[in-house]
C-alpha positions as CSV (number, residue, x, y, z in Angstrom):
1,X,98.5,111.5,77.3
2,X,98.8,108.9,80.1
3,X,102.1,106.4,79.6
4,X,102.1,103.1,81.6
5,X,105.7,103.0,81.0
6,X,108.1,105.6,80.8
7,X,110.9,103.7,78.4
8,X,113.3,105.7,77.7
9,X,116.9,105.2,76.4
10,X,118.5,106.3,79.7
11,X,116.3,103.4,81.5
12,X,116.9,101.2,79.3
13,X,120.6,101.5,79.2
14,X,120.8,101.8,83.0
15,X,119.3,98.2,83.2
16,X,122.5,96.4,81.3
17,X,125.8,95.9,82.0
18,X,128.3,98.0,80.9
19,X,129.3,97.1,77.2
20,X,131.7,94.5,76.3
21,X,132.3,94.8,72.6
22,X,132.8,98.7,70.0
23,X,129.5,98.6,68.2
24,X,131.7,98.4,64.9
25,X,133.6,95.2,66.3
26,X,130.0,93.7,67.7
27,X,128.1,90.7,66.3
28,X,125.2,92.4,67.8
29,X,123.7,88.7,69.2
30,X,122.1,89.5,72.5
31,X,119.2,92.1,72.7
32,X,117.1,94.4,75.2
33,X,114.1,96.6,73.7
34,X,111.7,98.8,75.9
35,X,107.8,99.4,75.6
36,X,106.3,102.5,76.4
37,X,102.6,102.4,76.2
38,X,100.4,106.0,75.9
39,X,96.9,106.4,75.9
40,X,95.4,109.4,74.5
41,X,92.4,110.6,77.0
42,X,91.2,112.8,74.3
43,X,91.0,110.6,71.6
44,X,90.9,107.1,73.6
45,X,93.8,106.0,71.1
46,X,96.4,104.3,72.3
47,X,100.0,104.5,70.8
48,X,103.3,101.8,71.3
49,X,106.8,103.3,71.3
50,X,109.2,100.7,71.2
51,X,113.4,100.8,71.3
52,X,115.8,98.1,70.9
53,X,119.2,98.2,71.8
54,X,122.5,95.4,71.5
55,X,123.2,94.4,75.3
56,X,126.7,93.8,74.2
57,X,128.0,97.0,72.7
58,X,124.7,99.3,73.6
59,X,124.5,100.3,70.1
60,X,120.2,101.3,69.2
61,X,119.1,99.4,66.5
62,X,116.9,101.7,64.1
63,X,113.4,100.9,62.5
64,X,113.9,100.3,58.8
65,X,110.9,101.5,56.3
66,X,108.4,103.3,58.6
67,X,107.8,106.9,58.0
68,X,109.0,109.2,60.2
69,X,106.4,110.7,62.3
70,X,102.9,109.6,63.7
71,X,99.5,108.1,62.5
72,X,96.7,106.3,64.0
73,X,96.5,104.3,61.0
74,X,99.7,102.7,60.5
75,X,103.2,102.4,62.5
76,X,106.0,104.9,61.9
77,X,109.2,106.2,63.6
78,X,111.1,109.0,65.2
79,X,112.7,111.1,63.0
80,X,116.3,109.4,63.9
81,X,114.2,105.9,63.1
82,X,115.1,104.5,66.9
83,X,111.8,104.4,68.1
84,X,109.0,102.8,66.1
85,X,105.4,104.3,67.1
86,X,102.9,102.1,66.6
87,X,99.1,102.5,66.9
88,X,97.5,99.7,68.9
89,X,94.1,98.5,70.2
90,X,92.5,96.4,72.5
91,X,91.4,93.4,70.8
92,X,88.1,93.3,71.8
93,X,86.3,91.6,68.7
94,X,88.2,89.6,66.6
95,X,89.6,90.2,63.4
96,X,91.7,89.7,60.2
97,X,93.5,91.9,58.0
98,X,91.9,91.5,54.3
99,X,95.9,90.8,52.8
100,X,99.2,90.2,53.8
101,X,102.4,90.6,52.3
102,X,105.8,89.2,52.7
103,X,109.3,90.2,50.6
104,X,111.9,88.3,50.3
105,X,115.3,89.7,51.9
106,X,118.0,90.0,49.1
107,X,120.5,87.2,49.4
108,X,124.1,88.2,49.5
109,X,125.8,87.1,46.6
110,X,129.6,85.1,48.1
111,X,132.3,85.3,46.2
């Protein structure tokens, strides 16, 4: 496995300022993520691992609804959720997923 990027949490964090707000007390409105790219020389697959992260209180944002683990068919995450690996590929000829799908987010009810 080659990695263009090495992203890792430690990077990432080293490149903000030190945190201004307690993750519980934070609004969480400013972000940072980091992109590690990996090609697989045995397979020629190539795999995204990305990580995001509030700038303002440093907490890691997790990846809701992928599976944990990995697949060269569809994205999924670390075990803790706080990376999401995603399968990618060059887009040398063009083309169109057959469906898409989009859910509504619950709305809150306000009392």
């Amino acid at each position: 496995m080659a990695g263009t990027h090495e992203g890792t949490w430690a990077e990432l964090l080293a490149t903000l300022a030190p945190a201004t707000a307690k993750p519980a007390e934070c609004r969480h409105e400013v972000f940072a993520s980091a992109v590690s790219m990996n090609r697989f020389e045995d397979t020629g697959l190539f795999l995204a691992e990305v990580s995001i992260c509030c700038v303002q209180c440093h907490e890691p944002f997790r990846f809701k609804g992928a599976p944990a683990g990995v697949a060269w068919d569809a994205p999924t995450s670390s075990i803790d959720g706080l990376v999401l690996n995603a399968p990618v590929e060059p887009e040398i000829e063009k083309r169109l997923h057959d469906r898409a799908r989009y859910v509504m987010p619950a709305i809150p009810v306000k009392h």
